[in-house]
DOKE-723770 format. One record per residue (C-alpha): residue in three letters; x, y, z. Coordinates in steps of 0.5 Angstrom, whole numbers, padded with zeros to 4 digits, always signed. Layout:
REM residues N
ALAXYZ/...
END
This chain:
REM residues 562
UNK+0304-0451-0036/UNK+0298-0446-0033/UNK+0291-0449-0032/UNK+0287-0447-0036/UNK+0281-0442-0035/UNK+0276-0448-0037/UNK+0280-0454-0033/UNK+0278-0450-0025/UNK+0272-0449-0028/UNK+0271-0457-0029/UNK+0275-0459-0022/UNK+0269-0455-0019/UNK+0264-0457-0023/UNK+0267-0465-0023/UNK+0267-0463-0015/UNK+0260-0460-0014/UNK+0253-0463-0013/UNK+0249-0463-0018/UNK+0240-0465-0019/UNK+0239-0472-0021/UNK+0235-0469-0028/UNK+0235-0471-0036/UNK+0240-0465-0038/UNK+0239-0466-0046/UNK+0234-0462-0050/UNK+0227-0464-0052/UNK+0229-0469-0057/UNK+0235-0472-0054/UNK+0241-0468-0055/UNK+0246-0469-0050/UNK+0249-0462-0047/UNK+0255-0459-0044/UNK+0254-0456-0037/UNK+0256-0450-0040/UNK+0260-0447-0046/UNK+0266-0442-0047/UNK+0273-0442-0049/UNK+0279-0444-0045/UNK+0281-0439-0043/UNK+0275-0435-0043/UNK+0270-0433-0036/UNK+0266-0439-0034/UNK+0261-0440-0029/UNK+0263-0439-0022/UNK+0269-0435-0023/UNK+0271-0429-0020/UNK+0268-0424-0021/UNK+0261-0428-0022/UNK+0259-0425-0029/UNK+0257-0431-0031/UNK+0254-0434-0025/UNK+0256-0436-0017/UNK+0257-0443-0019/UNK+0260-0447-0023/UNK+0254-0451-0024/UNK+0249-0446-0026/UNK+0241-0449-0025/UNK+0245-0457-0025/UNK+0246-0456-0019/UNK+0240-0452-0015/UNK+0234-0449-0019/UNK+0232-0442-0017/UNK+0228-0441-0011/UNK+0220-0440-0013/UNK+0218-0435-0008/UNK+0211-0432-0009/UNK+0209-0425-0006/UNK+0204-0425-0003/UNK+0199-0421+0003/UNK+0192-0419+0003/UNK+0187-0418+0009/UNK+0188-0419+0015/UNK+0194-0426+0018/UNK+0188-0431+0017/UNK+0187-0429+0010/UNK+0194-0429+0007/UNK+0196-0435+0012/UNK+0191-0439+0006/UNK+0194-0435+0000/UNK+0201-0438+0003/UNK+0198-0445+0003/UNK+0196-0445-0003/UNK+0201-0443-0006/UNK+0206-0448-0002/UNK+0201-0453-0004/UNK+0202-0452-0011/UNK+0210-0452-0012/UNK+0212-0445-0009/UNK+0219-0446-0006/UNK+0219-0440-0001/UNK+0214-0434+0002/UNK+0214-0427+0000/UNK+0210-0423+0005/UNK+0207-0417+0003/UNK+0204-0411+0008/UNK+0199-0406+0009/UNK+0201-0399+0008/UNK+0200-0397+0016/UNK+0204-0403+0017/UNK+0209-0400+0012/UNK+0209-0394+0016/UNK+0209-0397+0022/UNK+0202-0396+0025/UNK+0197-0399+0029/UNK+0190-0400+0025/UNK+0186-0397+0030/UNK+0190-0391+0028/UNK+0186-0386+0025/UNK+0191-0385+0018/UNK+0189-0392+0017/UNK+0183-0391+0015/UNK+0180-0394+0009/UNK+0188-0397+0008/UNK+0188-0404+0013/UNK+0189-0410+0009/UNK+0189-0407+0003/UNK+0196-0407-0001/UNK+0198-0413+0003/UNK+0196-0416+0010/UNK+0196-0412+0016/UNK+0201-0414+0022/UNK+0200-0410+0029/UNK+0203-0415+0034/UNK+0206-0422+0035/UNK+0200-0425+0035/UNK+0198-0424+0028/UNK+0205-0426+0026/UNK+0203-0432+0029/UNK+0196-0434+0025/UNK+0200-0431+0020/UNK+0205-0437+0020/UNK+0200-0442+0023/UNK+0201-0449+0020/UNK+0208-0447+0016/UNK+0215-0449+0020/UNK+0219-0442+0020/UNK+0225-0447+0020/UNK+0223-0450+0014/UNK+0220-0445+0010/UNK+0226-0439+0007/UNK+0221-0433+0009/UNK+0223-0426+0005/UNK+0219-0420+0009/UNK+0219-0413+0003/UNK+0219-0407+0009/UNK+0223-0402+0011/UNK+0221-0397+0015/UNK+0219-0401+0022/UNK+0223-0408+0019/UNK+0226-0409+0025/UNK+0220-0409+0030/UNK+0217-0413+0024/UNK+0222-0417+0024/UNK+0222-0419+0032/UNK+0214-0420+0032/UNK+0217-0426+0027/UNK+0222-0428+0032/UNK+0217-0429+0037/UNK+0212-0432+0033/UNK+0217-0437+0031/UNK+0219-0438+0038/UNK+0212-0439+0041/UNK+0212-0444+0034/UNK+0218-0447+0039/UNK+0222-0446+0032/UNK+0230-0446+0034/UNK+0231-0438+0031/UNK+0237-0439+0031/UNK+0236-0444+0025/UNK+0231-0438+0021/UNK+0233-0437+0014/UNK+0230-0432+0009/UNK+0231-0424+0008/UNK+0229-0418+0011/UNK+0229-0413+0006/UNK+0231-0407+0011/UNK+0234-0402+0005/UNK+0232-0395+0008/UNK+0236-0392+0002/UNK+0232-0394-0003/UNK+0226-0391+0001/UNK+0229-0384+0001/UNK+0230-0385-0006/UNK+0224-0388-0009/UNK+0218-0391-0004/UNK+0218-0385+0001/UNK+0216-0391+0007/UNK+0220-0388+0012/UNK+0220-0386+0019/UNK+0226-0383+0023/UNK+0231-0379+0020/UNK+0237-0383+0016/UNK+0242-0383+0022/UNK+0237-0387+0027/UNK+0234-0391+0021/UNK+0242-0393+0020/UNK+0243-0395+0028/UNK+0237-0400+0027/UNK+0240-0403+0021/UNK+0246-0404+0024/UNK+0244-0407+0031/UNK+0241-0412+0026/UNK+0246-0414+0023/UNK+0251-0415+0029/UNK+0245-0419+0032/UNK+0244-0423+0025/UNK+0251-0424+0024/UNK+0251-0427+0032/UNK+0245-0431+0033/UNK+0242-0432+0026/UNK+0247-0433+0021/UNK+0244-0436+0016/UNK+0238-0430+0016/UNK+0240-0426+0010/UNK+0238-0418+0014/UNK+0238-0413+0009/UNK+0235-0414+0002/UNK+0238-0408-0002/UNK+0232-0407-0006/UNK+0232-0404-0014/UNK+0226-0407-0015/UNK+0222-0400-0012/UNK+0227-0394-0016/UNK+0226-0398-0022/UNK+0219-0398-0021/UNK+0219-0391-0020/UNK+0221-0389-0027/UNK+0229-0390-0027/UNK+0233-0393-0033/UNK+0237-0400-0033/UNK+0243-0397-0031/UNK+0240-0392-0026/UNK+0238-0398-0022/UNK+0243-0402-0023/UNK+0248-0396-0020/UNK+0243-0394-0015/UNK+0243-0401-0012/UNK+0250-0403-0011/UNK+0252-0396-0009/UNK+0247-0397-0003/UNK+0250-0404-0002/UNK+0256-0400-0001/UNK+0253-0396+0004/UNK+0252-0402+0008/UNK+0257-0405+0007/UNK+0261-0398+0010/UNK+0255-0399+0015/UNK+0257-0406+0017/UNK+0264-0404+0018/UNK+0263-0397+0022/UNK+0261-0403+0027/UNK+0267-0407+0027/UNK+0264-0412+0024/UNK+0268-0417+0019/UNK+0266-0416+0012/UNK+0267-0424+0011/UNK+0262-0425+0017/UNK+0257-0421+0015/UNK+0258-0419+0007/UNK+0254-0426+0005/UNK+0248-0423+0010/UNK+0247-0417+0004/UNK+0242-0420-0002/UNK+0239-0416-0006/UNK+0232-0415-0011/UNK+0232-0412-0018/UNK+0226-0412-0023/UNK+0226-0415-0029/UNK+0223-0410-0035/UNK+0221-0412-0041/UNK+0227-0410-0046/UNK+0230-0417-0045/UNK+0237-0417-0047/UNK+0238-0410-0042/UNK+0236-0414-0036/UNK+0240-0420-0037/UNK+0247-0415-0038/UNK+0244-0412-0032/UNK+0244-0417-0028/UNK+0251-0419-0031/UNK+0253-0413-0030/UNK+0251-0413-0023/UNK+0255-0419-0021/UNK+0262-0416-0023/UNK+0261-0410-0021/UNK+0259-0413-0014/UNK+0265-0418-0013/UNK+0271-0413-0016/UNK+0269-0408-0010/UNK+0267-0412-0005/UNK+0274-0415-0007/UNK+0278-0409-0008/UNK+0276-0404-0004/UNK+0272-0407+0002/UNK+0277-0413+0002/UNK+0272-0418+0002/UNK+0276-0425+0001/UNK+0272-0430+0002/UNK+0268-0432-0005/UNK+0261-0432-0001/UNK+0263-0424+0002/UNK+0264-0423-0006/UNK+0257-0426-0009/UNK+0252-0422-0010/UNK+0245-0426-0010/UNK+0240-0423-0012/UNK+0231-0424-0012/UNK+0228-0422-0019/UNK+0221-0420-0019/UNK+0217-0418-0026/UNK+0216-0411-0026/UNK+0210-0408-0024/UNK+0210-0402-0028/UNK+0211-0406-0035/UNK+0204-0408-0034/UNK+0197-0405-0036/UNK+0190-0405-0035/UNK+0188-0405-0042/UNK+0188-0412-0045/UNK+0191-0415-0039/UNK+0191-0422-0042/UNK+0198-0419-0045/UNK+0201-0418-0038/UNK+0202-0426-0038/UNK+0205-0425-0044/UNK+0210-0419-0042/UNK+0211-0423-0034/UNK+0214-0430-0038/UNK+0219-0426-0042/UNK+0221-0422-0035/UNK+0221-0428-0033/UNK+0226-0433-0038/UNK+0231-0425-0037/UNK+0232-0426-0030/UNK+0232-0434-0030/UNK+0237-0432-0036/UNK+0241-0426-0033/UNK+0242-0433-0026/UNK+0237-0430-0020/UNK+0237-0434-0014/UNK+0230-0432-0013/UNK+0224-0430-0017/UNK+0217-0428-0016/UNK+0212-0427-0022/UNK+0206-0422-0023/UNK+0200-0424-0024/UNK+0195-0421-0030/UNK+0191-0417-0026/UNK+0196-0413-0020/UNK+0195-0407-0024/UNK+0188-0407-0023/UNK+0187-0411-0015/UNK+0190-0416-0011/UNK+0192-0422-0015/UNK+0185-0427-0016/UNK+0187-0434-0013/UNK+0187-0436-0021/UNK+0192-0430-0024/UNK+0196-0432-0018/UNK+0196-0439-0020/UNK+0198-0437-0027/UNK+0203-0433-0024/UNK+0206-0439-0021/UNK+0205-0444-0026/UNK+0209-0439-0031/UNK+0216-0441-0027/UNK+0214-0447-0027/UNK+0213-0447-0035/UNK+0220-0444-0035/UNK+0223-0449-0030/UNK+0221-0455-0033/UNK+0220-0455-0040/UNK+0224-0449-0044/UNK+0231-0453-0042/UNK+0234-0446-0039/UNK+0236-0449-0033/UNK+0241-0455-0037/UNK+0247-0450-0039/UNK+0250-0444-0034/UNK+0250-0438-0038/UNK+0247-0439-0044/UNK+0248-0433-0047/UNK+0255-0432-0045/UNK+0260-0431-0051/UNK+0254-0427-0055/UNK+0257-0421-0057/UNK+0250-0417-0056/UNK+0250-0419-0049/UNK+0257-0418-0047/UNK+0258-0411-0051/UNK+0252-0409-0047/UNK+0254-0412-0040/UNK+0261-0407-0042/UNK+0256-0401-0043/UNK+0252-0402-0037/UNK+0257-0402-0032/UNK+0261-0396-0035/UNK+0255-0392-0034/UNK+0254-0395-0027/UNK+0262-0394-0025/UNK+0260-0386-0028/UNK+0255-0386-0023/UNK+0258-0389-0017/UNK+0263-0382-0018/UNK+0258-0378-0019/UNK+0256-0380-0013/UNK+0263-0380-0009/UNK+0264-0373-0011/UNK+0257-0371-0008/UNK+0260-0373-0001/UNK+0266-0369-0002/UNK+0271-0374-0004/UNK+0276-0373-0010/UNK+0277-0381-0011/UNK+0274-0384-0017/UNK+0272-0391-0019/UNK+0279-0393-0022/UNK+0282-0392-0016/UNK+0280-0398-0011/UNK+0287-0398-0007/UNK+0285-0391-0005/UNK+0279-0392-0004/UNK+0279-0397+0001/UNK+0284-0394+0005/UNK+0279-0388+0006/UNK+0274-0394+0008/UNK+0280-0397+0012/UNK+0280-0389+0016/UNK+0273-0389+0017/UNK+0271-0385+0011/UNK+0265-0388+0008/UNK+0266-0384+0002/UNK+0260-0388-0001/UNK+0255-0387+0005/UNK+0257-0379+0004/UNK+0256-0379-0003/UNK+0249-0382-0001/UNK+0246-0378+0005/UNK+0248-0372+0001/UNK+0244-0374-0005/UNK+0238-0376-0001/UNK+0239-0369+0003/UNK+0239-0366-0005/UNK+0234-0369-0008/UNK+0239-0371-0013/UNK+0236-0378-0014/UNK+0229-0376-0014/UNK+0231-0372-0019/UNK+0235-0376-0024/UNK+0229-0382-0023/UNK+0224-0376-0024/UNK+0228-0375-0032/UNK+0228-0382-0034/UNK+0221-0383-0032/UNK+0220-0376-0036/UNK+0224-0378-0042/UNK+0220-0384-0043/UNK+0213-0382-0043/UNK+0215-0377-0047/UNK+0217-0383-0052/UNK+0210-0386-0051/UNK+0206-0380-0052/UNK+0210-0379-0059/UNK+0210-0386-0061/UNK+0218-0388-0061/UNK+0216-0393-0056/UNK+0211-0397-0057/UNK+0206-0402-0051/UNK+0201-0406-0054/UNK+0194-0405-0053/UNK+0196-0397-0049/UNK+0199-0394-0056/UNK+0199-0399-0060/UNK+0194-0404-0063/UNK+0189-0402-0058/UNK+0183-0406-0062/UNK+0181-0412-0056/UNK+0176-0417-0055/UNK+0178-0418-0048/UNK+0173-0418-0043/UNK+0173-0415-0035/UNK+0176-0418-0030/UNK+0174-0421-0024/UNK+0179-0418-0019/UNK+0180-0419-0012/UNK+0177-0414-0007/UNK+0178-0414+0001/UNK+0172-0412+0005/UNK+0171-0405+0009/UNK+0169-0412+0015/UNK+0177-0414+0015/UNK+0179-0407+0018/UNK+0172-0407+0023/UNK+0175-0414+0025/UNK+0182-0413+0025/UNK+0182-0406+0029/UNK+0177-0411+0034/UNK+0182-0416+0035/UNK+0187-0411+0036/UNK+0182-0408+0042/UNK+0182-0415+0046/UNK+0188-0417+0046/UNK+0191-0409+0048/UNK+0185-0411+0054/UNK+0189-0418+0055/UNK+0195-0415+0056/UNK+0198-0413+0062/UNK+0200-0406+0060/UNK+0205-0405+0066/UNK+0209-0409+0063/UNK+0209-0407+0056/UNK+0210-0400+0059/UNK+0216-0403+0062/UNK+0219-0405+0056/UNK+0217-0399+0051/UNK+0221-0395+0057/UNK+0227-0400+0057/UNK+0227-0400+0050/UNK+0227-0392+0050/UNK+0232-0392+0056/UNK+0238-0397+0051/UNK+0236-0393+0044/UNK+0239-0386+0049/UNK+0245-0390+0051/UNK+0246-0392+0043/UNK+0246-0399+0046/UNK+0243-0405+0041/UNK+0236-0405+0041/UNK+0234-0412+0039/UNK+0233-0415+0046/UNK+0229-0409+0049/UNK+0226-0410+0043/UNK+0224-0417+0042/UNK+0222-0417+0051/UNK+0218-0411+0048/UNK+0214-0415+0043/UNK+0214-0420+0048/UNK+0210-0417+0053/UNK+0204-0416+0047/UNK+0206-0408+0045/UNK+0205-0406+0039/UNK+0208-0404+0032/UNK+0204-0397+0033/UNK+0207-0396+0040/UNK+0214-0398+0038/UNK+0215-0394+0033/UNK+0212-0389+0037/UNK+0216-0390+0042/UNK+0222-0389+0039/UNK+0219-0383+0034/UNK+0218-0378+0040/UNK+0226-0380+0042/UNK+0228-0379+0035/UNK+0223-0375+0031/UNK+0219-0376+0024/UNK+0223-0375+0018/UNK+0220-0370+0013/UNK+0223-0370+0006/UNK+0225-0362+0005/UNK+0221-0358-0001/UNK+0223-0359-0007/UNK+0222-0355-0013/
END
């Protein structure tokens, strides 16, 4: 007699560990772990639509991981112990925009932007104050930067060394997606080709050194954010992961070595339902792929994990209170849909900063959700529903249209039904997926498919198909302004004189030495991240990194487009 599909799912859950915790409902109904025919998916099943594992939430809740940086290291170093303090469960480091282009705040385009959007990082020793006081071996620490991730991410090995924290133990996720930055964000520096080698450099020394450390964080938080639809970001995405994944076996790595070092970052909008289909979706997209084109054959090689943050732009500035509101139904979408992580906006981030008391606020919304609503009792709990299923099905289908678009863009006749054929062009070095990519970077494609979405929905708005409270309906308010955060002109005056001392401290012959070494092993197409972390160590600064490697690769310049 065959096992039933229900039977391997009660071994492993009989199997697993799950928390000590009342799993009845509000008034003392008893609850199954989760609920489904017998021979229906269950959770921690391949291909993963309805949760990598068999026990849901039983087992482990999500990750509450609050984003957050402003001002200089010192500031956002009290901000991150506020909200440790206060329940949160990992840090999300937010940086200044001449951190996200990598320069310097002395650097005169850095004018008037330092610490104003995020923290400012110039050398090891902010990362150092930024840290002071939290144990980098303890605390999962995720960095949301691309362009100059890398020597970010080196200044935080440093830190955590002189901390005397074993880095080989760090455990969080670099988010690296330069990708997405051609497509959506626009946060690059060097060319595709140089930004590939630094990525893949990092993920040979992750997978050697750090193997818990999670090196690339494939963002389509910031495509959906730039006006793409559901299914765009959804595509988008995993089409990039692909690309990463060819990346990682260009190098010769193993895919079941280095694939569970992949995560991912989605946004979770406002239509409930199409979020949590998407995340569904995106789990057996992941997992069929992984399996049958790049021959993944462990479980963790095939699971898409994934941090959630609400969306940005679903907030407004009229009546900001409804933001509350609009983040607590992200939120319960991308707990619902089985995220591993999550952040949550704060009411007021479409006019500053988050305030301390909306960050609180933010947080204790995912505490409410945790603690009170019982979602975490059952895995999958909108498993089964027809509407959830159907529109599972419906955004993967648009999905797999858009991967063979994408394909046929890099010159390839293969489709997405075709995934022997397809691994065999991976298998002789292809990298179908990444042509595909690069060339539609090359072309404006993305940008113009996200540009018709964003268009196409405003149009809705202004007609009044689509409807946002408090902006083109029910605008009537008794709402009050806010007090918001505001960072003083002082803490650029502060941070450019702190960099000037520690520049007259140093001993420049060595950091010259080093950015030489440094330049002299990107020539001979060795790996960078040891050239680069003695660099670092030597006090030399993201500005002069970065720089040091623009004058051997040069600046990207997005082509005109008209």
């Amino acid at each position: 007699m065959t096992e039933s599909a229900r039977s391997r799912w009660q071994a492993r859950y009989d199997a697993a560990r799950t928390r000590d915790a009342d799993f009845t409902t509000l008034s003392g109904l008893e609850l199954a772990p989760a609920y489904g025919t017998e021979d229906s998916e269950w959770p921690g099943e391949f291909p993963y639509t309805r949760g990598l594992y068999p026990t849901g939430y039983r087992g482990r809740t999500w990750t509450i991981r609050q984003f957050a940086g402003f001002g200089n290291a010192r500031q956002t170093n009290e901000r991150y112990r506020m909200i440790l303090g206060r329940g949160g469960g990992g840090l999300s480091v937010a940086f200044d925009m001449p951190t996200l282009m990598g320069r310097d705040s002395d650097d005169p385009r850095s004018l008037g932007e330092v610490g104003h959007c995020g923290v400012a990082v110039d050398s090891a020793a902010d990362m150092e104050i930024l840290f002071d006081g939290i144990d980098l071996g303890d605390v999962t620490t995720s960095m949301t930067i691309s362009g100059p991730a890398v020597p970010v991410f080196c200044m935080m090995l440093v830190a955590a060394e002189r901390a005397g924290v074993d880095t080989s133990v760090l455990n969080g996720t670099l988010q690296t997606d330069i990708f997405k930055e051609y497509i959506a964000q626009k946060e690059w520096i060097f060319g595709p080709e140089p930004h590939l080698k630094l990525i893949g450099d990092l993920m040979e020394y992750c997978a050697e050194n750090i193997p818990a450390y999670k090196p690339l964080s494939v963002s389509g938080y910031h495509i959906r954010e730039a006006g793409s639809t559901a299914a765009q970001e959804l595509a988008f995405t995993l089409a990039d992961g692909f690309g990463y994944v060819e990346l990682g076996l260009s190098r010769g790595l193993d895919v079941d070595v280095f694939a569970p070092g992949l995560s991912f970052f989605f946004d979770a909008h406002v239509d409930f339902f199409e979020e949590i289909a998407k995340f569904r979706a995106a789990r057996r997209i992941w997992a069929r792929w992984m399996r049958d084109v790049y021959g993944a054959t462990t479980e963790k090689a095939q699971w898409l994990r994934f941090h959630t943050q609400t969306a940005g732009v679903s907030l407004t500035a009229q009546q900001p209170y409804n933001n509350v509101v609009r983040t607590g139904i992200e939120a319960l979408s991308a707990v619902l849909g089985g995220t591993n992580s999550l952040h949550t906006n704060a009411l007021d981030e479409t006019l500053a900063l988050p305030s301390e008391q909306a960050a609180e606020i933010a947080l204790r919304t995912q505490q409410v959700i945790m603690e009170e609503t019982g979602v975490v009792n059952v895995a999958d709990p909108l498993g089964g529903s027809w509407y959830v299923e159907a529109l599972t099905d419906r955004l993967e289908e648009e999905a797999v249209a858009i991967f063979d678009r994408i394909l046929a863009m890099g010159g390839s006749t293969l489709t997405s039904d075709r995934p022997e054929a397809l691994a065999d062009a991976v298998r002789r070095g292809e990298n179908p997926v990444t042509r595909g990519l690069l060339r539609g970077i090359e072309d404006g494609w993305f940008m113009s498919e996200i540009a018709e979405a964003a268009f196409q929905y405003q149009t809705a708005l202004e007609k009044g198909d689509k409807r946002i409270v408090g902006v083109n309906c029910h605008p009537e308010s008794v709402t009050h302004d806010l007090e918001i955060l505001r960072v003083s002109h002082e803490v650029e005056v502060e941070q450019v004189r702190e960099l000037d001392a520690r520049r007259q401290a140093r001993d420049d012959a060595a950091v010259h030495a080093a950015l030489a070494r440094m330049v002299e092993a990107a020539r001979a197409d060795e790996n960078l991240i040891e050239p680069m972390l003695h660099a670092v160590r030597a006090e030399a600064t993201l500005g002069e990194i970065c720089d040091a490697l623009r004058a051997e690769w040069g600046e990207y310049r997005e082509p005109a487009r008209f």
